[in-house]
C-alpha positions, 0 to 999 in steps of 0.5 A: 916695595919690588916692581911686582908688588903692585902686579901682584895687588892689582891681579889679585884684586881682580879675582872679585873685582866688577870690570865694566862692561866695555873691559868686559867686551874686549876680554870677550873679544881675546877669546873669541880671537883666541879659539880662532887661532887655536882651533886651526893651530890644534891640527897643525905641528908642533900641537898634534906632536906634543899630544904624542909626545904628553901621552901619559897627561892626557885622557885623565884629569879635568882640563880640555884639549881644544877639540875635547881630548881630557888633560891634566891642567898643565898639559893643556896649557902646554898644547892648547898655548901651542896651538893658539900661536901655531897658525900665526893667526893670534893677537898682538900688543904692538907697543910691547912686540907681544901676542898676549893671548896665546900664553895668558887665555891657555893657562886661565882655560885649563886653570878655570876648567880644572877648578870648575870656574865659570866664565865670568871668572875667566874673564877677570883671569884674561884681563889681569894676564893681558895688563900685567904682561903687556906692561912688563913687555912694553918695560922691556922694550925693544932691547929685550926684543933683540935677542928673546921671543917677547911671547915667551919671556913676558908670556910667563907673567901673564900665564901666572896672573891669569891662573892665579886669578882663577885659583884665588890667589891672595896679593902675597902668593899672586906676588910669589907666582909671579916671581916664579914665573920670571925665573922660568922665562925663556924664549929665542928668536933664533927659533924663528930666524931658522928653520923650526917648529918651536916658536909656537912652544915658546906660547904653550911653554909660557902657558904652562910655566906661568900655570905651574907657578900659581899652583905652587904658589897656591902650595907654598912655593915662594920666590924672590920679590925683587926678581924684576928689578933685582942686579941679576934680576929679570930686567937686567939680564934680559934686557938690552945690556947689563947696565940698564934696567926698565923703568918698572914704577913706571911700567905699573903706575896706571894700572887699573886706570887705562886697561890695555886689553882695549888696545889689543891688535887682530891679526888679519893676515896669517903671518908674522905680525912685522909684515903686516904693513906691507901686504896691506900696503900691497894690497892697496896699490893692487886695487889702486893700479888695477896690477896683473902680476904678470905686469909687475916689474919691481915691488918695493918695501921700506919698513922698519929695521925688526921686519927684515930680521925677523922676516927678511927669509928671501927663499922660504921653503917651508910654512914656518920659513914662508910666514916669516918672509916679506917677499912671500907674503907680500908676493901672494899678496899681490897675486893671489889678493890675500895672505890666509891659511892657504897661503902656506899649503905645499901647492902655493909654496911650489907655485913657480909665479909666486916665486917669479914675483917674489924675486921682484921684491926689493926690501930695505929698512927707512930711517924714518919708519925704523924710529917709529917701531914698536909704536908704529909698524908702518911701511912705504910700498912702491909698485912699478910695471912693465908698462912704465907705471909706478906709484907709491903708497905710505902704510902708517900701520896694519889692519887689526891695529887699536887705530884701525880695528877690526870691528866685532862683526870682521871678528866673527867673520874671521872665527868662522873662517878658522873655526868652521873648517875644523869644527864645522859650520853649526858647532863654530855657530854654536860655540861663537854664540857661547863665547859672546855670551860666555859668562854664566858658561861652566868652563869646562864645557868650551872643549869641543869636538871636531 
């Protein structure tokens, strides 16, 4: 029996199953995270370009946009999946190097607002994306994460169980969407490595080859059963050498029995999730030492080896480049004592003492914390001043992680924080009133307007 037959019999299962009510509560809590992250993203590049770009698949069909533009179903997996990956503000399954939501709750909206479903479906549609791709991401390992962009190539099966829940797939055809949907993975980390709008099409692309999938599947469109585990299938050619391939009984055998969706990491920081220990770690020692950043001589940052690839820029100059520099972000840390949407506007990215402490930032890779990585993302901080102080702080992980979570009344704080400065205060109140309690809602009244 292939790897996907039982992703397939545990997705499908889920399209009438009774979840319990904590599951419930955490599938809530992703969508709630989710339109926190998308309802900035929806005005932000590469979104808005897209909407000119997909023109003729907009102000028909049955799907939304975020602030209520109508859509074909596709369409608006492809730009809403953007812009939930957009601001950089979107959730994280840390063992896998993934952000599960941004593919996997665009593709179950616009399925669910294209086939009328209510949220209680939706939310039966969430969990299934989140326990089928995290398991296939944490498969993959950090192998897979060398060279692909975990959110794109993995985000694909997330996007067809999570539409193929809406559209009531059958075990065979929720098999055959899924094996679709491996063959359309795609996704390089060069992307964000440089200078470029296309890490956040990696979410939307996945959202919409994922969606595609369970509508052909629906259709008849069959694929290969073996395409996991197969010699030229998914795990051999995108994993770390040709040779190997992921323990994929392994990566099913407890689904059902532990739901991963309740281990799901919350950004609190508007950035690459790899420099989050730092800037907590920063802002300890900034509180601890009292520090004027003029008083800084030296910030040291040890972490783990995928940190200083991914987020290693010494000189970024635009948004996309500073949310991917440690030096950035850490720096206003330490100065301006947060790291948020503002961080990134063009005043802080030209702000001359911003770029004097940045040079201070020394950045280096621990053996020990390196191991740790995926499972932990830690960092060790040191802070030296001009006056001969200096003190070190072990970050062993990040705020929003499963061991140090934010609690659900941080969660709605952070939606109004995102959600009010596009929608304003009373439809942010309203629309958070909805999604806590969304699963009566008729989904194609969550589209709002700004």
């Amino acid at each position: 029996m292939s790897a996907l037959n039982a992703f397939a019999d545990y997705a499908a299962g889920l399209s009438t199953s009774t979840l319990p009510p904590a599951i419930l509560h955490h599938a809530r809590r992703a969508l709630i995270d989710w339109y926190a992250a998308a309802l900035p993203g929806a005005l932000m590049p590469p979104a808005t370009m897209l909407e000119v770009a997909l023109a003729e698949e907009l102000d028909h069909g049955n799907a939304r946009l975020l602030l209520g533009r109508s859509a074909t179903m596709r369409a608006a997996a492809l730009i809403n999946g953007t812009a939930a990956h957009a601001a950089e503000f979107d959730d994280i399954f840390r063992d896998a190097i993934f952000h599960p939501g941004a593919p996997a709750i665009a593709a179950a909206l616009a399925a669910a607002q294209g086939e009328d479903a209510n949220g209680a479906a939706l939310l039966r549609a969430i969990v299934a994306g989140y326990e089928v791709s995290t398991r296939i991401g944490v498969a993959m390992g950090r192998g897979h994460y060398r060279y692909w962009h975990t959110t794109g190539t993995v985000g694909c099966f997330g996007a067809a169980a999570a539409a193929g829940v809406i559209l009531m797939l059958g075990r065979e055809k929720m098999l055959h969407a899924l094996a679709t949907a491996a063959t359309f993975a795609a996704g390089l980390q060069q992307a964000f490595r440089s200078d470029s709008l296309s890490k956040p099409l990696h979410a939307g692309r996945a959202a919409e080859a994922g969606l595609l999938a369970a509508l052909a599947a629906r259709a008849g469109v069959t694929g290969a059963a073996d395409v996991l585990e197969g010699d030229a299938g998914f795990g051999r050619a995108m994993g770390s050498d040709p040779d190997w391939n992921p323990d994929w009984q392994a990566a099913s055998a407890n689904l059902g029995d532990v739901l991963n969706i309740g281990a799901v990491t919350v950004k609190n920081h508007a950035c690459c999730g790899h420099t989050f220990a730092a800037i907590d770690g920063a802002l300890e020692l900034k509180q601890r030492m009292q520090l004027l950043p003029e008083h800084i001589a030296r910030v040291g940052v040890a972490t783990y080896g995928e940190a200083l690839k991914v987020a290693g820029n010494p000189e970024p100059r635009t948004p996309a480049e500073a949310r991917f520099s440690l030096a950035y972000v850490v720096a206003h840390a330490l100065l301006y004592g947060s790291v948020r949407l503002a961080a990134f506007a063009p005043e802080r990215l030209a702000d001359p003492a911003l770029r004097k402490l940045m040079r201070k930032v020394d950045i280096t890779i621990d053996r020990e914390l390196d191991l740790g990585f995926p499972g932990k993302r830690a960092a060790r901080i040191t802070v030296e001043t001009i006056e001969g102080r200096k003190q070190s702080l072990h970050q062993p992980t990040r705020k929003g992680d499963p061991d140090a979570p934010l609690s659900d009344a941080e969660l709605d704080a952070k939606f109004h924080e995102l959600a009010a400065p596009v929608i304003g205060e009373a439809a942010a109140q309203a629309l958070l009133r909805r999604l806590w309690e969304i699963d009566a809602e008729p989904c194609r009244g969550l589209a709002v307007k700004a």
